[in-house]
C-alpha positions as CSV (number, residue, x, y, z in Angstrom):
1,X,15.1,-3.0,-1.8
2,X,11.1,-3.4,-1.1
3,X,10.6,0.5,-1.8
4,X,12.6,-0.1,-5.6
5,X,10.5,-3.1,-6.1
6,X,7.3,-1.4,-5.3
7,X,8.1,0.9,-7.2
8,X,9.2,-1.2,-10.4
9,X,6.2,-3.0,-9.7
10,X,3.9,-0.4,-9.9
11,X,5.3,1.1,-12.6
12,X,5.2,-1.7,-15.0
13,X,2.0,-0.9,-16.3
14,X,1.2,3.0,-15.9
15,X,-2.6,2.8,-16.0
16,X,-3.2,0.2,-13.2
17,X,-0.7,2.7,-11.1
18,X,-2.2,5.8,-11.6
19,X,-5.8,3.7,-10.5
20,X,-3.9,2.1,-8.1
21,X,-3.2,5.4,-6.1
22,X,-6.3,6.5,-6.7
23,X,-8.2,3.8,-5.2
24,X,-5.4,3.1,-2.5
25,X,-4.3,6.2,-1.6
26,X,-6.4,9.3,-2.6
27,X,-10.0,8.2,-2.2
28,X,-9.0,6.8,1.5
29,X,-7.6,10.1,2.3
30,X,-10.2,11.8,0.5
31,X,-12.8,10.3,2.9
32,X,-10.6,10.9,5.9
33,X,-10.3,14.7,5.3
34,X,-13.5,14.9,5.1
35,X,-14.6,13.0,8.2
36,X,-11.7,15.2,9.8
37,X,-13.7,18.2,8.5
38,X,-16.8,17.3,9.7
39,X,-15.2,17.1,13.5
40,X,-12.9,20.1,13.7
41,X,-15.2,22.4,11.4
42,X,-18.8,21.4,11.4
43,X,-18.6,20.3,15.5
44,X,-16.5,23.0,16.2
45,X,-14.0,20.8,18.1
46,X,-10.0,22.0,18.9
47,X,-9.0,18.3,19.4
48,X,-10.3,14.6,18.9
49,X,-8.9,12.3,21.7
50,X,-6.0,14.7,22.5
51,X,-5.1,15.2,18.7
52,X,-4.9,18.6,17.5
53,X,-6.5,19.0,13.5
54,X,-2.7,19.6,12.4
55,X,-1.9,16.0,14.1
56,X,-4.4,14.1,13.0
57,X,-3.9,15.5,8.6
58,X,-0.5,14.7,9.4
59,X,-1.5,10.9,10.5
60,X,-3.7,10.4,7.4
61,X,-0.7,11.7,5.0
62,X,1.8,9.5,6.8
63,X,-0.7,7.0,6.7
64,X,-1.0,7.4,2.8
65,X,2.2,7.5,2.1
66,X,3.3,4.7,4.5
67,X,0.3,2.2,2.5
68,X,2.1,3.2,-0.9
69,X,5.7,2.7,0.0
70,X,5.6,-1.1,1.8
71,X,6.5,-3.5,-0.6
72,X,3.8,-3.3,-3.1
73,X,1.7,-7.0,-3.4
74,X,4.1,-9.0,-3.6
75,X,2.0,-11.0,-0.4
76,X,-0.7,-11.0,-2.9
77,X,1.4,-13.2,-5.2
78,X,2.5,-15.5,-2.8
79,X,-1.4,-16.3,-1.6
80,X,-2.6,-16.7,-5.0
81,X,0.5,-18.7,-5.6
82,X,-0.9,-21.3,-2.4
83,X,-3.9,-21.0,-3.8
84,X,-3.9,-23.0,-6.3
85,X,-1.0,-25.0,-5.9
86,X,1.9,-23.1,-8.1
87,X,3.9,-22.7,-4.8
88,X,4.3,-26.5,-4.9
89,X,6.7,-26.1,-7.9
90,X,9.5,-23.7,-6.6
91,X,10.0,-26.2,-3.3
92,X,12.0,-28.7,-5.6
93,X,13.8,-26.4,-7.7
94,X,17.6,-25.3,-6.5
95,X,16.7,-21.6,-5.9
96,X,15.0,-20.5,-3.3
97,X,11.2,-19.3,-3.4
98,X,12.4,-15.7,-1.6
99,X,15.4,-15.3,-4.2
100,X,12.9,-16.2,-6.9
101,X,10.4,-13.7,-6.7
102,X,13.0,-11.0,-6.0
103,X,14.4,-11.6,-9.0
104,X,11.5,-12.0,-11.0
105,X,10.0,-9.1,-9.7
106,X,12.8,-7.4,-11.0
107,X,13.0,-8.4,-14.8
């Protein structure tokens, strides 16, 4: 259910996805490759802390991936939503604050 939400959520407007991966996703792993290249290649290194080169790409694409897929910022919403006060109106309403932003993350 998180994974279809993030997803509808990040789909909704195509531009701020696409930038979204890019500044979440790619440019992180961008940086990490290239600190990972600078260990194994420039240093001439086999392993870093017991972590073959193999290991440690696969930790910064699991990584990537694993940022991506959790839930989108839907916690995001919920701080602004303290912030400045608009939580204060779903406590006296009949449905639930959890049910509503479900739902109305999925319209």
């Amino acid at each position: 259910m998180a994974l279809k939400i993030g997803l509808k959520e990040a789909f909704t407007y195509r531009m701020e996805f696409f930038t979204n991966i890019l500044s979440s996703a790619l440019m992180p792993a961008a940086i990490q490759m290239l600190f990972w290249y600078a260990i194994f290649h420039i240093n001439g290194a086999t392993s870093f802390h017991a972590f073959s080169k193999q290991e440690m790409l696969g930790y910064t694409l699991a990584s990537m991936l694993f940022t991506q897929v959790r839930g989108g910022d839907l916690d995001f919403a919920v701080q602004e939503m303290i912030r400045t006060g608009q939580l204060s109106n779903f406590l006296l309403r009949p449905i639930s604050f959890i049910e509503f932003i479900l739902i109305d993350s999925l319209s």
